[in-house]
C-alpha positions in Angstrom: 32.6 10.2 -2.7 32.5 8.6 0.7 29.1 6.7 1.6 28.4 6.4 4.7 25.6 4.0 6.4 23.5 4.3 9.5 24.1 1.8 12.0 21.0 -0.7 11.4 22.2 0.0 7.5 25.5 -1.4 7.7 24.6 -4.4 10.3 22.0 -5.6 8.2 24.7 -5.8 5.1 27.8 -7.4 7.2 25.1 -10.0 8.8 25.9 -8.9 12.6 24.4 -7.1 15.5 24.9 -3.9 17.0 27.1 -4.6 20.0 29.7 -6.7 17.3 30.0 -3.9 14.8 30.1 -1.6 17.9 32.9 -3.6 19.4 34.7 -3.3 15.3 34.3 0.5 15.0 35.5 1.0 18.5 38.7 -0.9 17.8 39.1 0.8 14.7 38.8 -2.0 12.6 35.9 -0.4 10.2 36.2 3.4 9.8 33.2 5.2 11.4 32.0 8.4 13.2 29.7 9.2 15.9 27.6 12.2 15.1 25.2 14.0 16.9 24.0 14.7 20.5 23.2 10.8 20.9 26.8 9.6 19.3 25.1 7.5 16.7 27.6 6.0 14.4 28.1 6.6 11.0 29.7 3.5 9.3 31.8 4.2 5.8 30.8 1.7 3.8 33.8 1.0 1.6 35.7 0.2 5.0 32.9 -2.3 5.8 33.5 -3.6 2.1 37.1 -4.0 2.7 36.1 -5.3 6.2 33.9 -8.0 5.1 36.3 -9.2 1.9 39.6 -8.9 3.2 42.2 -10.3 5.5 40.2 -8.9 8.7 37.4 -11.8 8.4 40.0 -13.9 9.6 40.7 -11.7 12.4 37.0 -10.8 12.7 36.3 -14.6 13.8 39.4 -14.3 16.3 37.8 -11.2 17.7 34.3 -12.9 18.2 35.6 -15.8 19.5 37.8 -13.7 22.0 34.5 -11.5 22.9 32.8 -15.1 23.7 34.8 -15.7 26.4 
């Protein structure tokens, strides 16, 4: 069965802030889903897990640096 984290939850395990694993579930990088009135995400913690481990940490840093500027 599917886990799924709050957003302060799943920041605090990958080790970034809001607006970076915003920017990642808007992408669709890391499976998530807004729910309620407010749109507060919903993070599913094995595609954090696959996320953090996988080939996309190598693309993660590309995307951070790209954010930078």
């Amino acid at each position: 069965m599917t886990r799924y984290l709050k957003m302060s939850e799943a920041c605090s395990l990958a080790s970034m802030s809001r607006n970076t694993l915003r920017k990642y579930l808007e992408r669709g990088d890391i499976a998530g889903n807004k729910v309620g009135t407010r749109g507060d995400w919903r993070i599913d913690e094995e595609s954090l897990e696959r996320f953090l481990q996988g080939a996309n940490r190598i693309k993660a840093r590309d995307i951070i640096r790209s954010l930078r500027g």
